[in-house]
C-alpha positions as MATLAB code, in Angstrom:
seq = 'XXXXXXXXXXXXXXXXXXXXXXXXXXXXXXXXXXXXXXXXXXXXXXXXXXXXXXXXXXXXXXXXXXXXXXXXXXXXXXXXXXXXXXXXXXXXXXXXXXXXXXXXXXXXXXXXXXXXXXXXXXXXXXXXXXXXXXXXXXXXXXXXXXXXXXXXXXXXXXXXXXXXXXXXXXXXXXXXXXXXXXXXXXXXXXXXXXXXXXXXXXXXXXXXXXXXXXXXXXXXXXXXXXXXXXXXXXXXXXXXXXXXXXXXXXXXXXXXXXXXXXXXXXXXXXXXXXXXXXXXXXXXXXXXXXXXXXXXXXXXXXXXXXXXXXXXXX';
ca = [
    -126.711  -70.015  191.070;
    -127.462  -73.371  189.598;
    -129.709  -76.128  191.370;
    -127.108  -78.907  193.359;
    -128.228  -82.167  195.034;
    -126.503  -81.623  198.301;
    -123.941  -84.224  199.086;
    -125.081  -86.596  201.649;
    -122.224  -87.234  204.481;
    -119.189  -85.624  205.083;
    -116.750  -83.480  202.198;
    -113.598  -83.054  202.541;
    -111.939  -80.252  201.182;
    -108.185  -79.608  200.929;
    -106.555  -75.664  200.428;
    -102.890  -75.000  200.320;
    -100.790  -72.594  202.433;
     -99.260  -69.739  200.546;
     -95.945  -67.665  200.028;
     -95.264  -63.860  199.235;
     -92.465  -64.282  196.778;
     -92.623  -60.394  196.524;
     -94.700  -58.105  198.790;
     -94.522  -54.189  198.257;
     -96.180  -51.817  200.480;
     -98.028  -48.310  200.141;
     -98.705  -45.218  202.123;
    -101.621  -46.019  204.502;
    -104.421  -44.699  202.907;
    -107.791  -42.837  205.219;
    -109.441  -45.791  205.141;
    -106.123  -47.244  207.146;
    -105.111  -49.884  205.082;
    -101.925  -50.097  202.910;
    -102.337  -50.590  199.028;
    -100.223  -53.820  197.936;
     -98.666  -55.479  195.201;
     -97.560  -58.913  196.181;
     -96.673  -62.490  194.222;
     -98.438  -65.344  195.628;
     -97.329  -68.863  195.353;
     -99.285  -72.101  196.769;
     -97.723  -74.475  198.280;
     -97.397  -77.860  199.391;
     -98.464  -77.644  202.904;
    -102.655  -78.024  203.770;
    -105.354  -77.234  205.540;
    -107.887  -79.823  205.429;
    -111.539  -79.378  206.587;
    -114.140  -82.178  206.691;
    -117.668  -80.847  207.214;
    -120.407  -82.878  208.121;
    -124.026  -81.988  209.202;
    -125.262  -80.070  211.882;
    -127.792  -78.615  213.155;
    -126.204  -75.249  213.708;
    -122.013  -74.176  212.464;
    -119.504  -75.176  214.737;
    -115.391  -75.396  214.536;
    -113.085  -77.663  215.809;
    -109.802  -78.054  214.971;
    -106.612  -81.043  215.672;
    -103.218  -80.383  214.200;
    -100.696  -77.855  214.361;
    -101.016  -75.057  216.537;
    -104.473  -76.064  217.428;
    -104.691  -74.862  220.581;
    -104.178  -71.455  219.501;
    -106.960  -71.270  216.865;
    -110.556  -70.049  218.430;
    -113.356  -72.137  217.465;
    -115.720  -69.796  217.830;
    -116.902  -67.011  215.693;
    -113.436  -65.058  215.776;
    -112.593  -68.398  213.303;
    -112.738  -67.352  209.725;
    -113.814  -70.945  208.697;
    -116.512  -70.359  210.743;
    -117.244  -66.901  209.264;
    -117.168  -68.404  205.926;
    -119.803  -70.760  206.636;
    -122.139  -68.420  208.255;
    -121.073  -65.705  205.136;
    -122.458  -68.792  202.675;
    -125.316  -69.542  204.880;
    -126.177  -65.876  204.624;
    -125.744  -65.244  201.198;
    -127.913  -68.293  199.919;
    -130.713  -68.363  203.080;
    -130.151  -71.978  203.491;
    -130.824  -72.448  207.695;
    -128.611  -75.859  207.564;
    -125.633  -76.154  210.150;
    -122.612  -77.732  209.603;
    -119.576  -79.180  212.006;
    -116.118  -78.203  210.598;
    -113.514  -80.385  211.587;
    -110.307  -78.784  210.834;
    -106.703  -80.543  210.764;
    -104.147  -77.892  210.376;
    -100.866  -78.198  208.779;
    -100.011  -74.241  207.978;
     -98.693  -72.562  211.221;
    -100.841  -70.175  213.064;
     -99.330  -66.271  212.654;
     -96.498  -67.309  210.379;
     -97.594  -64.664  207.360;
     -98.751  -68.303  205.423;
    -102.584  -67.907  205.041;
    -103.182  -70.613  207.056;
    -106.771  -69.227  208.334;
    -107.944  -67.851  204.978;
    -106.933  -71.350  203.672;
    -109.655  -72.853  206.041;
    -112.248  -70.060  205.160;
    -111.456  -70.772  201.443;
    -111.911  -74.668  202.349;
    -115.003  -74.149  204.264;
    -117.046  -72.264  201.658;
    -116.449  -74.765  198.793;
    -117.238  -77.574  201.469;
    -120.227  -75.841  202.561;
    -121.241  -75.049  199.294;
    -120.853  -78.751  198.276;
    -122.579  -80.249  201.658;
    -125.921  -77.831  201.518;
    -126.314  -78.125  197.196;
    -126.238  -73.734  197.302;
    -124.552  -74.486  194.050;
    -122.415  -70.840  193.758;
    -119.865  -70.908  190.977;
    -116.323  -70.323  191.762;
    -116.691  -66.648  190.846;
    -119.900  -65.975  193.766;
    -117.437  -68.446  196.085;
    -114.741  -65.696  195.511;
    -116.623  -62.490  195.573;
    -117.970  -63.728  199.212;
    -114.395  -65.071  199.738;
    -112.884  -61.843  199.621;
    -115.808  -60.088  201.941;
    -113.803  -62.405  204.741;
    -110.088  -61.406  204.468;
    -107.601  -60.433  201.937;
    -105.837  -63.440  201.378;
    -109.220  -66.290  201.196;
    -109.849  -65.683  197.765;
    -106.033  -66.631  196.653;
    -106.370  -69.781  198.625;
    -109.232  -70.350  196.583;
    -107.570  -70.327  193.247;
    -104.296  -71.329  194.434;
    -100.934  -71.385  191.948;
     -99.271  -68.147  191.457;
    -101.092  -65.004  191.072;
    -100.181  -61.400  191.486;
    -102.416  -59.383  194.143;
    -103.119  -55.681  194.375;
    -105.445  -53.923  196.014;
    -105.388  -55.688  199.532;
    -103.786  -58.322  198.099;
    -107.609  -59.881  196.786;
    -107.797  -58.235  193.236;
    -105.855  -60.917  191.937;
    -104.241  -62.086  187.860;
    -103.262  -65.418  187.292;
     -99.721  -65.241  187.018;
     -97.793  -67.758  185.067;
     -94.949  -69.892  186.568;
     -93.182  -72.693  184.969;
     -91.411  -75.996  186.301;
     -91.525  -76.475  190.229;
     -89.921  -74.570  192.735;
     -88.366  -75.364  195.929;
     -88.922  -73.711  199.252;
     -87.145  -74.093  202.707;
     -89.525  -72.908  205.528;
     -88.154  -71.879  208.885;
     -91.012  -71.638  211.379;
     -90.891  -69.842  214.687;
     -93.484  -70.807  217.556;
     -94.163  -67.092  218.662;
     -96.619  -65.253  215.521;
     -96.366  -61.742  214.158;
     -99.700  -59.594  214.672;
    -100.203  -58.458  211.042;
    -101.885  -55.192  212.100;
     -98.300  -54.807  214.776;
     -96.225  -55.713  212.090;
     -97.982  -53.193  209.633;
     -97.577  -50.127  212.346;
     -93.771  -50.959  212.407;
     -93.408  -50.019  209.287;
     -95.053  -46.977  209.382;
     -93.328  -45.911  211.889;
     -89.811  -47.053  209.848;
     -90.882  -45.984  206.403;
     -90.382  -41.959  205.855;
     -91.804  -41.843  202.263;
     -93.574  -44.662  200.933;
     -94.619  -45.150  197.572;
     -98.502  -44.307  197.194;
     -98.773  -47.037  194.305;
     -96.208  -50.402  195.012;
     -95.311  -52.414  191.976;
     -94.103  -55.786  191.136;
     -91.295  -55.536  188.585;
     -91.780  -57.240  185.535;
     -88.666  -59.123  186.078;
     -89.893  -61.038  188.407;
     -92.562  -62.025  186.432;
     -90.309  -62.815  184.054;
     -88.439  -65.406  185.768;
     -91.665  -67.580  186.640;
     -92.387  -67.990  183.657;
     -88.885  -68.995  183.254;
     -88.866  -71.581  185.964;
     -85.408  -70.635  186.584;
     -85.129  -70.475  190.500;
     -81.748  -69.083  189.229;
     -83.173  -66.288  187.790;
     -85.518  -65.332  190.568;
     -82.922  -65.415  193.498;
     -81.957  -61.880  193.242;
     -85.760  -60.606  192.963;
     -87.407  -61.826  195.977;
     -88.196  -58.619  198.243;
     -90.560  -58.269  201.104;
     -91.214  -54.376  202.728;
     -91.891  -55.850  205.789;
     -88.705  -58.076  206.400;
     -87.577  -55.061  208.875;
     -90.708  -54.793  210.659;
     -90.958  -58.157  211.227;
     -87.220  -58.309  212.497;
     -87.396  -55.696  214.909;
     -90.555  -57.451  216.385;
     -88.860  -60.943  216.157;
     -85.268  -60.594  216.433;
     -84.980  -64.490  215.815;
     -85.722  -63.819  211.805;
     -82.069  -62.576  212.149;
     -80.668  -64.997  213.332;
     -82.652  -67.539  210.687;
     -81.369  -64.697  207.545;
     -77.074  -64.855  209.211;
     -77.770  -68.955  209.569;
     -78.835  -69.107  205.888;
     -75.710  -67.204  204.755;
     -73.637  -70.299  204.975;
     -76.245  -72.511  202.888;
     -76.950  -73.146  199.302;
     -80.224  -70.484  199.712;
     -80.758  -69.153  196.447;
     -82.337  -66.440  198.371;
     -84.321  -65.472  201.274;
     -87.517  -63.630  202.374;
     -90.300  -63.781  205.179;
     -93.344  -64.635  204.253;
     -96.206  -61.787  204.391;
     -95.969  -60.414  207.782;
     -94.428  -62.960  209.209;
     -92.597  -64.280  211.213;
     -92.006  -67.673  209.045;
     -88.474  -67.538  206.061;
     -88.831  -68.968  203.857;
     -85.270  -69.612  201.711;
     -85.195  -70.307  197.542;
     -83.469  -73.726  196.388;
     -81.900  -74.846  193.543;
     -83.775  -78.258  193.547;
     -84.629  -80.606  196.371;
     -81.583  -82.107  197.198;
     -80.507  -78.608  197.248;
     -83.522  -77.696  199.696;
     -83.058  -80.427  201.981;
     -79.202  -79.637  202.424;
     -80.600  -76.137  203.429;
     -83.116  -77.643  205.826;
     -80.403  -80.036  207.668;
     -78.064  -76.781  208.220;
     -80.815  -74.917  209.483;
     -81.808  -78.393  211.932;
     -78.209  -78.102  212.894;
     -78.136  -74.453  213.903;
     -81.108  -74.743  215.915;
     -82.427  -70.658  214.728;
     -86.146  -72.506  213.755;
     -88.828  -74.067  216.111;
     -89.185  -76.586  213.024;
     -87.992  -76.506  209.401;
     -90.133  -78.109  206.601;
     -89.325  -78.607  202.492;
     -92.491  -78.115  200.368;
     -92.814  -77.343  196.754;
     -94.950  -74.737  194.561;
     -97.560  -73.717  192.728;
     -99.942  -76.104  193.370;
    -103.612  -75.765  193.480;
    -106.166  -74.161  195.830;
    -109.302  -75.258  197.345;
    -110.282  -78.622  196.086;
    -112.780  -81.604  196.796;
    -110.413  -84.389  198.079;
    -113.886  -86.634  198.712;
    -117.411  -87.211  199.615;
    -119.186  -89.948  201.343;
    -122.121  -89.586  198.324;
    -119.326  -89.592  195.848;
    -117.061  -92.690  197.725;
    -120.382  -94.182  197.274;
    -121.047  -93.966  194.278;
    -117.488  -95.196  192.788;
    -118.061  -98.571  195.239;
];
């Protein structure tokens, strides 16, 4: 840990949303968790957190879904803080203002985006001066998918889906999202599944293939390699996904997939005029609460500005 003049102010720190392009699930192991080998991919849809001084943590939160995110310690941003707070035994509080833009149980990381947002903003506002590596070791303490939002791009996860590789992936892609108001309870979705699945593999793998084509860039190439274990799961929990999969039949969709455990599609594009011909079709058949367009990789937690920093540019 290196001394760090703590920033004086508010920060504001920006982290992305993510995408399973592939998800593969193990046998639940005694410890009741499922090994996993999953793609990543950030993308172009944010959680923003400002935090400002305090003189104890505190959460509040504006923007999408925000009435169904808890403010108290149940929120991971929150846990993040106090994680931080723990870690370095700095007694300085903080007020985390939070203006969501991932949905709320939709399998996007929107939660371990904040946590990821609130440790580097914490870290910035008190000076505890961790590097990205100590951010990420406490990052993954919190959930499975806060230390991806930290590093943001495209990575490949095992483990929980926290032991991640960078993973290399050319060009842009374009991604159609179909969001439905009612969430998927990961832990529900993941009991499905065992209950479907008669012999699961002990040891999931991402074929190299897939690989492959990011580094390609070819959405072309990747169309017939997105896969998701818990697509059925999810659909027998929320039927709608269904009816979002038969609407997309009669689109341009490269290809289609949830995303982690649901319940958002999300529905591969050629390009973006291709993506926002799939988005009006999908408008049209009404199967989505609300369809978005957003693009990926693109990066994961980052400084977006402080007051000391505005400052000092004036």
């Amino acid at each position: 840990m290196t001394e760090v003049e703590p920033a004086s102010g508010a920060v504001h720190v920006r982290a992305p949303g993510k995408i399973n392009i592939a998800l593969k699930v193990g046998a639940k192991q005694d410890d009741g968790y499922h090994p996993l080998a999953t793609v990543f991919q950030a993308v172009s849809l944010y959680e923003d957190i400002v935090a400002e001084p305090d003189s104890r943590i505190r959460v509040s939160v504006t923007g999408r879904h925000a009435d169904r995110v808890p403010t108290d310690e149940r929120n991971l941003a929150h846990r993040a803080a106090q994680l931080l707070a723990d870690a370095t035994g700095t007694e300085e509080g903080v007020h985390l203002r939070i203006t969501k833009g991932v949905p709320t149980s939709g399998g996007m990381g929107g939660g371990s985006a904040d946590a990821a947002a609130a440790l580097l903003a914490c870290d910035l506002l008190w000076g505890t001066g961790l590097a990205r590596e100590e951010l990420g070791h406490l990052a993954a303490e919190i959930g499975a998918d806060v230390p991806f939002a930290l590093t943001g791009q495209t990575a490949l996860g095992l483990g929980r889906g926290d032991v991640l590789t960078p993973a290399l992936a050319r060009g842009r892609f374009h991604w159609v999202l179909a969001l439905l108001e009612d969430g998927l309870s990961t832990p529900e979705v993941f009991r499905a599944w065992d209950v479907m699945t008669t012999t699961p593999p002990p040891a999931p793998a991402i074929p190299s293939e897939l690989m492959q084509a990011l580094v390609s860039g070819d959405p072309h190439r990747l169309q017939n390699l997105l896969v998701n274990d818990l697509n059925a799961p999810a659909i027998r929990l929320q039927p709608r996904i269904a009816d979002v999969f038969d609407a997309l039949e009669s689109t341009s969709a490269l290809a289609r997939v949830v995303s982690g455990s649901g319940p958002t599609v999300v529905a591969l594009a050629a390009d973006h005029a291709a993506a926002l011909g799939i988005a009006n079709s999908l408008r049209r058949a009404g199967v989505a609460d609300e369809v978005l367009v957003v693009t990926g990789p693109t990066s994961g937690a980052r400084l977006i500005e402080s007051v000391r920093a505005a400052e000092t540019e004036g």
